[in-house]
C-alpha positions in Angstrom: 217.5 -125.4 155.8 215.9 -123.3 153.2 213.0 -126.3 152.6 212.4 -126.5 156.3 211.8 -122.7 156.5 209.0 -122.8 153.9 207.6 -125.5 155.2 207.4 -123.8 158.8 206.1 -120.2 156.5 203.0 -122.2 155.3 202.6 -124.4 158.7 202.0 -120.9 160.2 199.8 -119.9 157.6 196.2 -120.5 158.3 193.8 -118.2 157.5 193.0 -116.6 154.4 193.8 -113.1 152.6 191.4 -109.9 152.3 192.4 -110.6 148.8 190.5 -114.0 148.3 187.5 -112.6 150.2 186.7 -109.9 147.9 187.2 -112.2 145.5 184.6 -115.2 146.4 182.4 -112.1 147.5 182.5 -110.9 143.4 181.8 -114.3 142.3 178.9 -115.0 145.1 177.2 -111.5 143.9 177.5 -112.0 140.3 176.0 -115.2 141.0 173.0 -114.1 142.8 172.4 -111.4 140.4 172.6 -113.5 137.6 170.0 -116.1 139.0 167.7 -113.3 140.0 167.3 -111.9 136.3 166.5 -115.9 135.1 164.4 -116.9 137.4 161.9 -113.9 136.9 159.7 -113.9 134.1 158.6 -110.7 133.6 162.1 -109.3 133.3 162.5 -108.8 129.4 158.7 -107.8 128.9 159.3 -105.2 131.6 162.3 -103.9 129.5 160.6 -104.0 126.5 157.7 -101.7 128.0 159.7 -99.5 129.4 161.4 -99.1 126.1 158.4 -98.4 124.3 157.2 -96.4 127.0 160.1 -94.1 126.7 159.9 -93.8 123.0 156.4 -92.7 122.8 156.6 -90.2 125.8 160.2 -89.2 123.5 158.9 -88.8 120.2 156.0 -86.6 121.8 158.4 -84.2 123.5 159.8 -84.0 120.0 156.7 -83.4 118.1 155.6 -80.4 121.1 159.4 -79.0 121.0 159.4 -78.9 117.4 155.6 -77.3 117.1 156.9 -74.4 119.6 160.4 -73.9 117.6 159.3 -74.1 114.2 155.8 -71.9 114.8 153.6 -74.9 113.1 150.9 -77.3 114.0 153.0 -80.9 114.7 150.7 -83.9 114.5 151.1 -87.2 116.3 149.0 -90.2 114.9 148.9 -93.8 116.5 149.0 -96.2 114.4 149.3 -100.4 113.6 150.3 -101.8 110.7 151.4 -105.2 109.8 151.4 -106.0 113.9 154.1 -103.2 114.4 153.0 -100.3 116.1 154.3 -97.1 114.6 153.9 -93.1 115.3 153.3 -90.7 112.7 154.6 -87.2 113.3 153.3 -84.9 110.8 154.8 -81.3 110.7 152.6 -78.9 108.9 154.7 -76.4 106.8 155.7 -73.0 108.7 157.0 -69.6 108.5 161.0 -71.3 109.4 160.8 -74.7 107.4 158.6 -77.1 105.0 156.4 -79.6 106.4 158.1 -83.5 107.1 156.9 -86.5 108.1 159.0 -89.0 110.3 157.2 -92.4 111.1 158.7 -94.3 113.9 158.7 -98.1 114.3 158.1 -98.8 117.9 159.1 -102.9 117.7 159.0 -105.6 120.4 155.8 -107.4 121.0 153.9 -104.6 123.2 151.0 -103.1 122.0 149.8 -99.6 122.1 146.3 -98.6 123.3 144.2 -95.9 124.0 140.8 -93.7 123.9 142.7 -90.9 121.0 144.4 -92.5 118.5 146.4 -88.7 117.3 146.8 -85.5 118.9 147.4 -82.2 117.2 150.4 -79.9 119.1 149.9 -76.2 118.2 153.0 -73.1 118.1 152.0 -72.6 121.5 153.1 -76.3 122.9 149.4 -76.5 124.0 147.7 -80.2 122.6 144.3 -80.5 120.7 142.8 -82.8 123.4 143.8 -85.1 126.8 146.0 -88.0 125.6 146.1 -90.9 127.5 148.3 -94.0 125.9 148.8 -97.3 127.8 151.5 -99.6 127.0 151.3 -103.3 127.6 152.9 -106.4 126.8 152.5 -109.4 129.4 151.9 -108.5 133.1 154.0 -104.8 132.8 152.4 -101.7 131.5 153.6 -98.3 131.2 151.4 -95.0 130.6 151.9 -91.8 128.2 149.9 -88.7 129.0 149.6 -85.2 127.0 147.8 -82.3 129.4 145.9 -80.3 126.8 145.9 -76.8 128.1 149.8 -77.0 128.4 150.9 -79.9 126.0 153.6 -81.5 129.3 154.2 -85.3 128.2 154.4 -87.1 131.2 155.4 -90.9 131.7 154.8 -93.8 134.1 157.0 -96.8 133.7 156.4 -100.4 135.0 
C-alpha cells in the first residue's frame, strides 16, 4: 500500500521545481561569464591600465593634497628605471613638517608616456605647467591630466 502510493506521488510528478530552475540558471550564468572573461584578450591588459591609471591620477591627488596641507612645494617626477616605471614625489621642507621623499613602483607591463616628465604642485594646489600622461599597455590606454591654474587631477580609464 504504502509502495504503491509513492509510486503513484512520482507518477504524478512531472515538471520541475522553481528550485532547480534558479539553480541551472546560476550555473548557465556563471558559465557565460566565465567564457566571456577567456575568450577576450584584452581583459587583463585592460585591468592592468586601469590600475596604473588609477595610481598615477592617486599619487597626484596626494602630492596636490599634501602641497596645500603642509604649505610646501610637492614635486612629482616620472621616471623609468630598470623597465619599471616609478613616481617620485618630492616634498620640499615647510613651516608644519621636513621635506620626504616617497617613490612609488607602478608594476605590470604598461608604460608611462608623456610631453612633461615632472610637475611642481605649489601651497596653493595650483601645478607648475599642463600635465598630460598617457598610459598604455597592449590595445587599452588610460590618460592622467593636471590643469595648471587649479592643479584638479583628472583621469580617463580604458
Amino acid at each position: 500500500m504504502i509502495c504503491e502510493a509513492i509510486r503513484n506521488h512520482n507518477a504524478a510528478r512531472r515538471g520541475v521545481s522553481l528550485i532547480e530552475v534558479i539553480m541551472v540558471i546560476i550555473v548557465l550564468a556563471a558559465a557565460a561569464l566565465s567564457t566571456s572573461v577567456m575568450f577576450d584578450p584584452e581583459w587583463s591588459p585592460r585591468r592592468n591600465v586601469t590600475a596604473v591609471t588609477n595610481d598615477v591620477a592617486n599619487a597626484l591627488v596626494t602630492a596636490r593634497n599634501t602641497a596645500i596641507t603642509s604649505q610646501t612645494t610637492v614635486r612629482v617626477q616620472r621616471q623609468r628605471v630598470d623597465d619599471i616605471e616609478t613616481l617620485t614625489i618630492t616634498e620640499d621642507p615647510g613651516p608644519f613638517r621636513s621635506g620626504k621623499v616617497w617613490v612609488i613602483e607602478l608594476g605590470g607591463d604598461a608604460t608611462l608616456s608623456g610631453a612633461s616628465a615632472d610637475v611642481e604642485f605649489r601651497s596653493t594646489g595650483t601645478a607648475d605647467r599642463s600635465l598630460q600622461w598617457k598610459i598604455d599597455q597592449s590595445n587599452s590606454s588610460g590618460r592622467v591630466n593636471v590643469a595648471p591654474a587649479s592643479g584638479q587631477v583628472t583621469r580617463t580609464l580604458p
